[in-house]
C-alpha positions as CSV (number, residue, x, y, z in Angstrom):
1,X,11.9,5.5,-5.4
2,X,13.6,3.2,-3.0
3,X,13.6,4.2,0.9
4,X,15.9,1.7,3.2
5,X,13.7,1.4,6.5
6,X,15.8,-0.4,10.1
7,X,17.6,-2.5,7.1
8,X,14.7,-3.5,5.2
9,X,14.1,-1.9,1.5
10,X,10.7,-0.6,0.5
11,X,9.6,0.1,-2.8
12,X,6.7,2.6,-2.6
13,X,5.1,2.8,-5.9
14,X,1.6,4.2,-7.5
15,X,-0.5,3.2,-10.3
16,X,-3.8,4.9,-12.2
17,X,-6.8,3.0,-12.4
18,X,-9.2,5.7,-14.0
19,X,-9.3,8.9,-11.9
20,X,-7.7,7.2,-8.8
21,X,-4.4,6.2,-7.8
22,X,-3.8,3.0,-6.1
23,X,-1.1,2.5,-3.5
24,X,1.8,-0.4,-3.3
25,X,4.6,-1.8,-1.9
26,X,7.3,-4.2,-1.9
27,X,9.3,-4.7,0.5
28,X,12.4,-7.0,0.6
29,X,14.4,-7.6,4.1
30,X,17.9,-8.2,4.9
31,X,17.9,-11.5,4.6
32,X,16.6,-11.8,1.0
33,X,12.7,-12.1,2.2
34,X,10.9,-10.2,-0.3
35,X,6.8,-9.2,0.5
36,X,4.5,-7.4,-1.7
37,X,1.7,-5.8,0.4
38,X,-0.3,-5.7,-3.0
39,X,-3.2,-2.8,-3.6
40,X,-3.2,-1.1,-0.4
41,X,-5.9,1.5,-1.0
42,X,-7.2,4.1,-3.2
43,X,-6.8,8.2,-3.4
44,X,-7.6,11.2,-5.3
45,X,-3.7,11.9,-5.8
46,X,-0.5,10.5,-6.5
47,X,1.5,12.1,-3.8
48,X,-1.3,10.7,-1.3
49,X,-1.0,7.3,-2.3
50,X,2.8,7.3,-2.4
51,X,2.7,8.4,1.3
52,X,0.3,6.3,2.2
53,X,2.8,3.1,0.8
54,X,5.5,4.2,2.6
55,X,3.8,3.8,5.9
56,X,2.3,1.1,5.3
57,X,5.3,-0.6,4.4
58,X,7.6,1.1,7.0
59,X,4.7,-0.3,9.8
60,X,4.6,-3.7,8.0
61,X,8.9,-3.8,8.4
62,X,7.9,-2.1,12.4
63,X,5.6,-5.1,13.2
64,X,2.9,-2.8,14.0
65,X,-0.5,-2.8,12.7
66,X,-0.6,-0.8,9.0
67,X,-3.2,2.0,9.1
68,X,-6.2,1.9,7.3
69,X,-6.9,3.9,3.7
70,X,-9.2,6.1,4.1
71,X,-11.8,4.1,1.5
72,X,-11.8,1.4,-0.2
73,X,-13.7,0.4,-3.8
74,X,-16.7,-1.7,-3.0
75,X,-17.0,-5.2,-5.4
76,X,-20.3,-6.7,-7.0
77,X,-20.1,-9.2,-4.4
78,X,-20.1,-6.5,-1.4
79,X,-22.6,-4.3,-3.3
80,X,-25.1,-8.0,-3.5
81,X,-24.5,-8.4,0.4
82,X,-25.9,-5.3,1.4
83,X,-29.1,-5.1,-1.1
C-alpha cells in the first residue's frame, strides 16, 4: 500500500523470514529523492510490522528520530562478542 506523508510517498511493505515478519520502507520525496530504510526490525505478525514501517518512515520524512523495534535478531559476530 502506498500512504502520501507532508508530500513525501512511503511504501510500507513486510516480508517472512521463517516465523517472523520483517519491516520496510521506501520512501521517495517530492523532489524525486528516493530512500529505502532497509530491514527495520522483526515481529511476531504482519500487521505489527506494517505499522511499525509506516512510522518509521513517516518519522524518517518528520526529521525526527525513528523509534526503536522492540528486538532485534542477534548475528554470529554479536553472539562471539559477548561469549
Amino acid at each position: 500500500m502506498v500512504l502520501f506523508h507532508r508530500g513525501a510517498l512511503i511504501q510500507a511493505s513486510t516480508i517472512r523470514d521463517g516465523n517472523t515478519f520483517v519491516a520496510r520502507a521506501c520512501i521517495l520525496k517530492e523532489d524525486g529523492e528516493s530512500t529505502s530504510l532497509g530491514d527495520l526490525g522483526q515481529f511476531a505478525n504482519q500487521t505489527c510490522a506494517y505499522e511499525f514501517a509506516v512510522r518509521c518512515a513517516s518519522a524518517f520524512v518528520d526529521g525526527v528520530p525513528m523509534p526503536r523495534s522492540p528486538f532485534r535478531r542477534s548475528s554470529a559476530s554479536d553472539e562471539a562478542a559477548n561469549s
